[in-house]
C-alpha positions in Angstrom: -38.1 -62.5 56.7 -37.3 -63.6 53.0 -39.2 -60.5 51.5 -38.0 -57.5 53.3 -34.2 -57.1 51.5 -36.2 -57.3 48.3 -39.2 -54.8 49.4 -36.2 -52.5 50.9 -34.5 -52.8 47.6 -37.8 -51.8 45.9 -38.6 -49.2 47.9 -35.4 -47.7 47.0 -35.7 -48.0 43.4 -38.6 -46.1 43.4 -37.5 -43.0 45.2 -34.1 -43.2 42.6 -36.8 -43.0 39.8 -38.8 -40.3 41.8 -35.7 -38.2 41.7 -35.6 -36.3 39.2 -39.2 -35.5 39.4 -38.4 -33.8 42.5 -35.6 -31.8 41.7 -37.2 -30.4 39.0 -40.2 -29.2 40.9 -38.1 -27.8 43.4 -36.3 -25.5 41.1 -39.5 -24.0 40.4 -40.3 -23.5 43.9 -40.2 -19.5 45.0 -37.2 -20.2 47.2 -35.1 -20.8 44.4 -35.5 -17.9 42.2 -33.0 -15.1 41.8 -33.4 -11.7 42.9 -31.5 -8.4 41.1 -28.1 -8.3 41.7 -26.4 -5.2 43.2 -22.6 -6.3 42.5 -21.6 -2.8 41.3 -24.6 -0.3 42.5 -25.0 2.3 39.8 -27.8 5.3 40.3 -29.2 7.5 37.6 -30.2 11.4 37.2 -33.7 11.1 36.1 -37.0 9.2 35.3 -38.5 11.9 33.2 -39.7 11.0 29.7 -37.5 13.0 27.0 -34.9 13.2 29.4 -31.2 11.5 28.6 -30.8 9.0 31.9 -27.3 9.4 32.5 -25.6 6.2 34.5 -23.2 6.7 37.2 -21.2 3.5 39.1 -20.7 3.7 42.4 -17.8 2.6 42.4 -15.7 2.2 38.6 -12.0 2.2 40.5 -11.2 -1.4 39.6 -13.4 -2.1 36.5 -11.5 -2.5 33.5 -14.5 -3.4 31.0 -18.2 -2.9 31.0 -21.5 -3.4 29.0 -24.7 -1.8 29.5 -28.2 -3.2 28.5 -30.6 -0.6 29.0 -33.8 -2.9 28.6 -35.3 -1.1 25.8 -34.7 -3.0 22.7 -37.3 -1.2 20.7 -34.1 1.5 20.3 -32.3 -1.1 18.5 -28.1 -0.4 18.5 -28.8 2.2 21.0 -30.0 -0.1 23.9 -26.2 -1.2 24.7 -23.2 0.7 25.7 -19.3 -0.3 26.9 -18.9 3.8 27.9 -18.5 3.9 32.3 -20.7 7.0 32.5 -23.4 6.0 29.8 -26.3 7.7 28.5 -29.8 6.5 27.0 -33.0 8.1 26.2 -35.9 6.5 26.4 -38.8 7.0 24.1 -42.1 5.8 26.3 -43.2 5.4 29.4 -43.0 2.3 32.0 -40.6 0.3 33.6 -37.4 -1.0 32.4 -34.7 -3.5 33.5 -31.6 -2.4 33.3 -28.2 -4.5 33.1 -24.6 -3.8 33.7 -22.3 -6.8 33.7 -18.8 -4.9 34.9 -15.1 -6.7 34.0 -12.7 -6.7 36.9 -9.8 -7.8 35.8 -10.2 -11.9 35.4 -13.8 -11.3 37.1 -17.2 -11.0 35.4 -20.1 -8.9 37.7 -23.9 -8.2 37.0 -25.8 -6.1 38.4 -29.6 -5.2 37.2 -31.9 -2.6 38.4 -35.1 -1.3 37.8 -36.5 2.2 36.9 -39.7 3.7 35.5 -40.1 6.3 33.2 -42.7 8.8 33.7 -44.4 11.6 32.5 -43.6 14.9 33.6 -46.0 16.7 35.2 -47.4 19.9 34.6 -46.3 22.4 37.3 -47.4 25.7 38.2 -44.1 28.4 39.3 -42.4 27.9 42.6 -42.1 31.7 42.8 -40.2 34.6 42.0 -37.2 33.6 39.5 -34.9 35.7 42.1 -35.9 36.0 45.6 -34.1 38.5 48.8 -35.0 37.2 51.8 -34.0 39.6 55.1 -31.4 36.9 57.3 -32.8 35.3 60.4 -36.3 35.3 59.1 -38.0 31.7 58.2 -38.8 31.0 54.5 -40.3 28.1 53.3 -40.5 27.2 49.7 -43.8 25.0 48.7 -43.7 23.0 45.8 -47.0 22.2 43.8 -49.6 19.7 44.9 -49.1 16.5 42.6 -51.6 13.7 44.6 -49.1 10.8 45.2 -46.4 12.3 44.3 -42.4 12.1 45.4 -40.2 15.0 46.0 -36.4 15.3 45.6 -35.2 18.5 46.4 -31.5 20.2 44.6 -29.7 18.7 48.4 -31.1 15.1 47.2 -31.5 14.4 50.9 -35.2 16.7 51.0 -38.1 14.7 49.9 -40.9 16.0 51.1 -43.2 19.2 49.4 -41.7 21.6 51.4 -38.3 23.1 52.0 -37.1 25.5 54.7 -34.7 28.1 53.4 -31.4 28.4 55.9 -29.0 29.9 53.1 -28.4 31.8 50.0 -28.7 29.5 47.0 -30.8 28.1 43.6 -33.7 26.1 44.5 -35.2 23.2 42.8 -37.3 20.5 43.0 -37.8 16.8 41.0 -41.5 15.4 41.0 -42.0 12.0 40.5 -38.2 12.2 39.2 -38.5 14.7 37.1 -37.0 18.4 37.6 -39.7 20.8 37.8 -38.3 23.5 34.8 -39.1 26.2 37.2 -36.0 27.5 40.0 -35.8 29.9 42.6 -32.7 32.0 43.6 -32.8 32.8 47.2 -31.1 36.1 48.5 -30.5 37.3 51.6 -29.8 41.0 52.9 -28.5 42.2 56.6 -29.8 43.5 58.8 -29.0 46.9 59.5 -27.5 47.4 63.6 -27.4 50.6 65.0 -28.7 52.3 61.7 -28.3 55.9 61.9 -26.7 59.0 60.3 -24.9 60.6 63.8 -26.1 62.8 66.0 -26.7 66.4 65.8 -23.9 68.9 65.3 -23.2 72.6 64.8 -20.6 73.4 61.7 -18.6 76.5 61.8 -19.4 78.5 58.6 -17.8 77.7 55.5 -18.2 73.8 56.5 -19.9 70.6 55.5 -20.3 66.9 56.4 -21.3 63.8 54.6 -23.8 62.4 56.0 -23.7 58.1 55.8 -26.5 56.1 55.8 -25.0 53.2 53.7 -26.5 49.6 54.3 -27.0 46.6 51.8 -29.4 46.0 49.4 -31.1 49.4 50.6 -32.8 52.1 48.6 -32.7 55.6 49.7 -35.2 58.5 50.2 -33.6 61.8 51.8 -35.7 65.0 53.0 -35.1 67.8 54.5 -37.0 69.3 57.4 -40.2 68.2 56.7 -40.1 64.1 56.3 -42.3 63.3 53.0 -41.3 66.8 51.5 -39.9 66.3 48.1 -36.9 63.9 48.3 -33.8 65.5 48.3 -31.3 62.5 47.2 -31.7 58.6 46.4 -27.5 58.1 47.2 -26.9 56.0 50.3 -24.8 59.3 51.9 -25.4 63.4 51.1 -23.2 66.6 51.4 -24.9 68.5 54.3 -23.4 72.5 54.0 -26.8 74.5 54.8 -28.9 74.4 58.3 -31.3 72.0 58.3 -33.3 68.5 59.9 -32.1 65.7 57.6 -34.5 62.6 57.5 -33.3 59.4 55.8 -35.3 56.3 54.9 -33.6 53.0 53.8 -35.1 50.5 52.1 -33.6 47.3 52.8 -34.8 44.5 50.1 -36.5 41.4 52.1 -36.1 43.7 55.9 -38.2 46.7 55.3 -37.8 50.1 56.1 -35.3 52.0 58.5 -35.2 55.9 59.5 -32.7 58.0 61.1 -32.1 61.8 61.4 -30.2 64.5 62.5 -30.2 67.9 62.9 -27.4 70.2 61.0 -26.7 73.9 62.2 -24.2 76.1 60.1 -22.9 78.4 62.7 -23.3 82.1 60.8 -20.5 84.7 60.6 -17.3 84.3 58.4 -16.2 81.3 57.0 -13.2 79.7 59.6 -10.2 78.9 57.3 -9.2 75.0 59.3 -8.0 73.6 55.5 -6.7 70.0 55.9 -5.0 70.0 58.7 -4.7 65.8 58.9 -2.7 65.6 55.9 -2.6 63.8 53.0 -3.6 60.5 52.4 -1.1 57.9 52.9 0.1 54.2 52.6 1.7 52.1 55.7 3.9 49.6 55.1 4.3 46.6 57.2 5.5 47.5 60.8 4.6 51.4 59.9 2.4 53.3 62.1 1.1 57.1 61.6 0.4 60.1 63.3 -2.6 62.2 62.8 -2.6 65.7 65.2 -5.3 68.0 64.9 -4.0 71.0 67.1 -6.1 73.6 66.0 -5.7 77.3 67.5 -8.3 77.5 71.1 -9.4 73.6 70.1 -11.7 72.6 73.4 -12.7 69.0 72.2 -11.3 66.7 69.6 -14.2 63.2 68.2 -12.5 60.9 66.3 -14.3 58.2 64.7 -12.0 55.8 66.6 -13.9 57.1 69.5 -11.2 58.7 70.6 -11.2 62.6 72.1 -7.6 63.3 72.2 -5.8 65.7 69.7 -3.6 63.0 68.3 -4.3 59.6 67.1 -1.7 56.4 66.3 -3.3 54.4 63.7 -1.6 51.0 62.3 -4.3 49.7 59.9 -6.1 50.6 56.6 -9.4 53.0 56.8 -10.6 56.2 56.6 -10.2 58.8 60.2 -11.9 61.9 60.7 -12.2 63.9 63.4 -14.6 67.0 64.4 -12.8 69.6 66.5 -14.6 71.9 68.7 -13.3 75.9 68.2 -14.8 79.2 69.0 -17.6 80.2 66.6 -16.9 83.8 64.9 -20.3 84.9 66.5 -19.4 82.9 69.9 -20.0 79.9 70.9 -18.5 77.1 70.0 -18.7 75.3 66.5 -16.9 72.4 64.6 -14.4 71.9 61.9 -14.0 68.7 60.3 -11.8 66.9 58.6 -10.2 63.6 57.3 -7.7 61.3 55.4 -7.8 58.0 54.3 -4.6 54.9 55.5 -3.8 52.3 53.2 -1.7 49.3 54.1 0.6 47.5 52.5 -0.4 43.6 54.0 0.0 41.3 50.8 2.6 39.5 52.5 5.9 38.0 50.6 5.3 38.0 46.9 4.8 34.4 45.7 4.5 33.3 42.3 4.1 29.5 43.2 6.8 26.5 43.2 8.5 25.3 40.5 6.3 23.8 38.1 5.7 21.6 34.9 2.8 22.8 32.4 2.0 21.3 29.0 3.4 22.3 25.7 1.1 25.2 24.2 -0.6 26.3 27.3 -0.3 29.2 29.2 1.2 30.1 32.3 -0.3 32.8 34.1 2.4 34.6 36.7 0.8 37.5 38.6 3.1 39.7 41.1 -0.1 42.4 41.7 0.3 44.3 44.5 -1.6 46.9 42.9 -0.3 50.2 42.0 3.7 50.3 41.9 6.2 49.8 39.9 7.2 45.8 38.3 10.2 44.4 36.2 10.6 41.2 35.1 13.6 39.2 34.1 13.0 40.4 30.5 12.1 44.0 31.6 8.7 44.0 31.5 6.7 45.9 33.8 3.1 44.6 33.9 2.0 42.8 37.1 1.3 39.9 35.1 3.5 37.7 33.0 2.3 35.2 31.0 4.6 31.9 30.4 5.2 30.1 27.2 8.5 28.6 27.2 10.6 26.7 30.0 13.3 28.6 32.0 13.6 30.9 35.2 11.1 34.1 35.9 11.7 36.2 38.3 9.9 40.0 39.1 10.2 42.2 41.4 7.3 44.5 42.9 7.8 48.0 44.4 4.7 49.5 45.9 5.1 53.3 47.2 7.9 53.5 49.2 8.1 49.8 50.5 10.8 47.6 50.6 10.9 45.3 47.2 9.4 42.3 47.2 10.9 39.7 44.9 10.8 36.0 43.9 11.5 33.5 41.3 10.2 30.4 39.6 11.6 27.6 37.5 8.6 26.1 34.8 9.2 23.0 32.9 7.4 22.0 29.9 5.8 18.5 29.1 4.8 17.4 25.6 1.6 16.3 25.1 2.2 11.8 25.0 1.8 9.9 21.8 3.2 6.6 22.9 3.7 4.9 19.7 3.8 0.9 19.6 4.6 -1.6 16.1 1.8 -2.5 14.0 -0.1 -5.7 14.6 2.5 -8.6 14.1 3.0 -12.1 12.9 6.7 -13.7 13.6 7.8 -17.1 12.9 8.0 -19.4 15.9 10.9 -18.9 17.9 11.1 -15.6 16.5 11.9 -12.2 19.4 9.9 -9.1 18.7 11.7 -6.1 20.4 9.1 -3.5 21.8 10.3 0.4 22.9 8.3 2.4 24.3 8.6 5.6 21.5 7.3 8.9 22.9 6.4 7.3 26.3 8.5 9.6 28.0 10.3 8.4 31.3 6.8 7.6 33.2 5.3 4.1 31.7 4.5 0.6 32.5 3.8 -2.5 30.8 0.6 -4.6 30.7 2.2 -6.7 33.4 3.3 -3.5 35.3 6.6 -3.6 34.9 8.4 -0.3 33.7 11.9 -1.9 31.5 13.2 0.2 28.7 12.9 -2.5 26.2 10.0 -5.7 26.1 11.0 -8.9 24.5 8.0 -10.4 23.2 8.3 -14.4 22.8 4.6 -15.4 22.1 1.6 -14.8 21.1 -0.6 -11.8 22.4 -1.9 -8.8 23.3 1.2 -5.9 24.6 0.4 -2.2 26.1 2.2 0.2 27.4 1.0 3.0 29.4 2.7 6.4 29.8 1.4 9.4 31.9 3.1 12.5 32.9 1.8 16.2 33.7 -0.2 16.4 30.2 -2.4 13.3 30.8 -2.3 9.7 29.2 -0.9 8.3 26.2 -2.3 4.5 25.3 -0.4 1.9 22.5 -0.9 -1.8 21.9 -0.1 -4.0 19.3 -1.1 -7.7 18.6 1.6 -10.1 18.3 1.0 -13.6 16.0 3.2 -16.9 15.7 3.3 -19.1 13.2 5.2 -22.3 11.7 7.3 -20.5 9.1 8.9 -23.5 7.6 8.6 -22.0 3.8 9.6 -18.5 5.0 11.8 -16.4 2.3 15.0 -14.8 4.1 17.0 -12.4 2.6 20.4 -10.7 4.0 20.7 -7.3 5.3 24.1 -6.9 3.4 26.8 -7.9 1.3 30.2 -6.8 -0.6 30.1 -7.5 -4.0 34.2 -7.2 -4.2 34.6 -11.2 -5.9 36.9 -12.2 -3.3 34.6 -15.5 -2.7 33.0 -14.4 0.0 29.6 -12.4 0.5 29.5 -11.6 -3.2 25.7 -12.2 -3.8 22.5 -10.8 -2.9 20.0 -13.7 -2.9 17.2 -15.0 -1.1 17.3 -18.0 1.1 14.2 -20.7 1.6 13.4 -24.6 2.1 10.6 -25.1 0.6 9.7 -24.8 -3.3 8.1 -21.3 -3.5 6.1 -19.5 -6.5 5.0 -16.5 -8.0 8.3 -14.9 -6.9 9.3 -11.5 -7.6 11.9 -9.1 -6.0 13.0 -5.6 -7.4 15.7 -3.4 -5.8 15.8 0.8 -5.4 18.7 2.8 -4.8 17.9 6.0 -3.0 16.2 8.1 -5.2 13.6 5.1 -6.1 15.2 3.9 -9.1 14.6 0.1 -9.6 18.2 -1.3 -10.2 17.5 -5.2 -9.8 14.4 -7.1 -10.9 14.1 -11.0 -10.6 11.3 -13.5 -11.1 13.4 -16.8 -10.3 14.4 -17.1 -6.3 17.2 -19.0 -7.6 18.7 -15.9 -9.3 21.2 -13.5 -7.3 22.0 -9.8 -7.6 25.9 -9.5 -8.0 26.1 -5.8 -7.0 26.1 -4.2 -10.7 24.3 -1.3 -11.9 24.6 -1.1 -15.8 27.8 -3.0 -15.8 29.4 -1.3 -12.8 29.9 -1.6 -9.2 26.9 -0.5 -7.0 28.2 2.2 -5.0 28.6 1.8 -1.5 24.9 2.4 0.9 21.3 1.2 1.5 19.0 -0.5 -0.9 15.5 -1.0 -0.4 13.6 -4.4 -1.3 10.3 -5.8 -2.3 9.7 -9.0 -2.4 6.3 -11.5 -2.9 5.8 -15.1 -3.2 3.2 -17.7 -2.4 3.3 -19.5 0.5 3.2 -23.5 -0.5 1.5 -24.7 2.3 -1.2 -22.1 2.7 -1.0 -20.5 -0.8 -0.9 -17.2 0.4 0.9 -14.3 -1.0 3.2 -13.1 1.3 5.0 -9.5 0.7 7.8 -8.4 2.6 10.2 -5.2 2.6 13.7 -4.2 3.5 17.2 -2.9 2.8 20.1 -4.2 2.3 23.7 -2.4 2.4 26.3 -2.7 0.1 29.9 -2.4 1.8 33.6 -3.1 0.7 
């Protein structure tokens, strides 16, 4: 019973000793080593050898600071950066740590990532540089076989060695991370409903017709009588005046051929004088309707291309009507005179030339009133549709297309000059000392490093003071360092006095409390003539100038002396006004 206190005691000796031991080999254990850190994620735009590796945080709205290592020392100064969006080239292959330690404020983050550099790979073409594709129809683009490799494709959600074409666009792809230096543009055309050139028709003499066979992206090929006979046209529409069976065929890129014909039959006898009995062409304006009539002498059937087969049509709307009317034939029979006119309409709307605004000073604002053709004036009497702004004040225009009502409106544009906030040089002050901060050429919009936004800062000690102004032209950035120190052997000197001997004030002379040497101080007038010179700090300048009174202004100052207790030079300059 005597033994086991001092065996416990023993016991636990030993596992104090033992301690250490432990600890130590536990750190080393795989559960205690530290993994990349993803504080601020960051992705990059390549892993192709040659290529710059551009940088991009995720998220950069509340760093203030930040330092990239790129993991490549063997590029010396160039493997760190303190640029947000940085860029680094690397010049061999493998893979690379890279490390961005982000300031937030009073907070420090790392974050390190891998990535490999590799070599580009050779790749034959993905295809055509430009590429029309007919719509509806699948398309796949295949990307060359690389054994092992990974595909990104230009949508950077595609990663596999195929993509299926849906729109119109530039196609690429990155292998192994790197872009292959081959591109396809993709195209599509339409495809053509209801292609055809009308029906067949008999012309009174002295007529002709247009025949339309317009489609996109098509090529033409027009015959007559005979299809494959020598091609008559290659324009998407023909003048038709003489009998004939008209054969079109319309290439369309990417949707192949389509065919369409008619047969056209000039009525003989003498030519039937119709003219233009629609009118002329014409231009609505909002609200406006017009009347087309085609009452023609022993008319039996009107076909408008509105579909309609009355002898008058209402139309509201831009476009172009015709309108074949059905009339005896000189020979009998009945035949067809044709003819047309084309609607404009006025539907801009209320000229607007924008709200009010504020621009930069020396840009440009650009003012357009087009309407297109009419008749403008501006404020200064010009009369272009455009106006182009370079000084503030009130523009106003007015546009008169045809025989519309005027349109008219007015805008009021400011100028902003560019910022050049301007702080103090870097400053040292005696203790106890104020140092009065304005914010010069901040403009009304600033704030302090401490947010606030007060016309004037009092600085009281040491350290570092910004101000930030913005307005319409950007940002405008100033600091200045502020220093204290114990200015016990500091050299004053007034700002004025009247040298008028009536005891008071008479002297100009510097004030101090501690022995001070290698003094000078020398005195201009206006025009840089020295007037006062002194080597001895107890002398005093009594306001004389050749044996007469100083007159009455500013004089500037330079003064040096060393500082006893550091033995510094010190050098300081001012003015000092003479009154009476």
């Amino acid at each position: 019973m005597t033994n086991r206190p001092i065996r416990t005691l023993l016991l636990l000796l030993l596992w104090l000793v033992s301690l250490p031991t432990l600890y130590a080999k536990d750190l080393k254990s795989p559960l205690h080593v530290v993994d990349h850190r993803v504080d601020d994620p960051f992705t990059i735009n390549t892993t192709c050898l040659g290529d710059s590796v551009k940088f991009t945080i995720t998220d950069t709205s509340t760093i203030t600071a930040v330092e990239w290592d790129f993991g490549d020392p063997a590029s010396g100064a160039l493997n760190t950066s303190t640029i947000k969006k940085a860029f680094h080239q690397y010049s061999a292959i493998g893979t690379y740590t890279v490390t961005l330690t982000a300031t937030h404020g009073a907070t420090t983050t790392v974050t390190t990532q891998d990535i490999t550099i590799v070599t580009p790979v050779n790749t034959p073409s993905l295809g055509p540089q430009d590429l029309t594709l007919c719509e509806g129809k699948p398309y796949q683009l295949v990307a060359p076989n690389v054994p092992g490799a990974t595909y990104q494709w230009q949508d950077t959600v595609t990663t596999t060695p195929t993509y299926d074409v849906v729109k119109e666009g530039t196609y690429r792809v990155k292998i192994n991370g790197c872009l292959d230096p081959d591109s396809v543009n993709i195209f599509f055309s339409e495809i053509p409903v209801n292609f055809g050139i009308g029906g067949d028709e008999t012309l009174c003499p002295g007529q002709s017709m247009y025949l339309d066979a317009t489609v996109n992206n098509a090529t033409y090929e027009w015959y007559k009588d005979t299809p494959g006979a020598p091609v008559i046209a290659t324009t998407p529409s023909i003048n038709v005046n003489t009998t004939g069976h008209y054969y079109v065929k319309a290439t369309v890129q990417g949707c192949g051929d389509y065919t369409a014909d008619a047969t056209i039959t000039i009525a003989p006898g003498t030519p039937v004088p119709a003219s233009s009995f629609l009118g002329l062409d014409t231009m609505l304006c909002p609200g406006e309707t017009r009347t087309f009539t085609a009452n023609l002498p022993s008319a039996s059937r009107w076909r408008w291309n509105t579909g309609a087969t009355t002898p008058s049509i209402t139309v509201a709307s831009r476009g172009n009507y015709s309108v074949f009317v059905d009339i005896p034939a000189p020979l009998g029979g009945t035949c067809s005179v044709i003819d047309s006119a084309k609607v404009d309409y006025y539907s801009f709307g209320k000229l607007n030339l924008g709200g009010d605004t504020t621009i930069c000073k020396g840009e440009t604002l650009v003012l357009s009133a087009d309407r297109g053709v009419g008749n403008y004036l501006w404020q200064d009497g010009s009369d272009q549709a455009v106006y182009y702004v370079t000084q503030a004040g009130y523009y106003f225009v007015e546009a008169k297309i045809a025989r519309c009502p005027p349109l008219r409106d007015t805008i009021q544009v400011a100028f902003d000059d560019t910022l050049r906030v301007r702080l103090p040089l870097d400053t040292m002050l005696c203790n106890g000392e104020t140092l009065r901060l304005l914010p010069i050429g901040a403009g009304p919009h600033y704030k302090w490093q401490d947010s606030s936004s007060i016309s004037t800062y009092n600085v009281t000690k040491a350290g570092i003071y910004a101000v930030v102004a913005t307005n319409t032209c950007g940002k405008s950035v100033d600091s200045v360092t502020v220093y204290y120190q114990n200015c016990d052997c500091q050299v004053v000197l007034p700002t004025a006095f009247s040298p008028n001997n009536d005891g008071h004030n008479d002297l100009f002379r510097p004030v101090f409390r501690c022995p001070i040497t290698d003094y000078t101080l020398s005195i201009y007038d206006r025009w840089g003539n020295r007037v006062y010179f002194a080597n001895d700090p107890t002398l005093s300048w009594n306001g004389l100038l050749n044996g007469k009174v100083a007159t009455m202004g500013a004089y500037a100052w330079v003064m040096q002396y060393r500082n006893p207790q550091n033995g510094q030079m010190v050098m300081k300059t001012g003015s000092v006004t003479v009154v009476y």
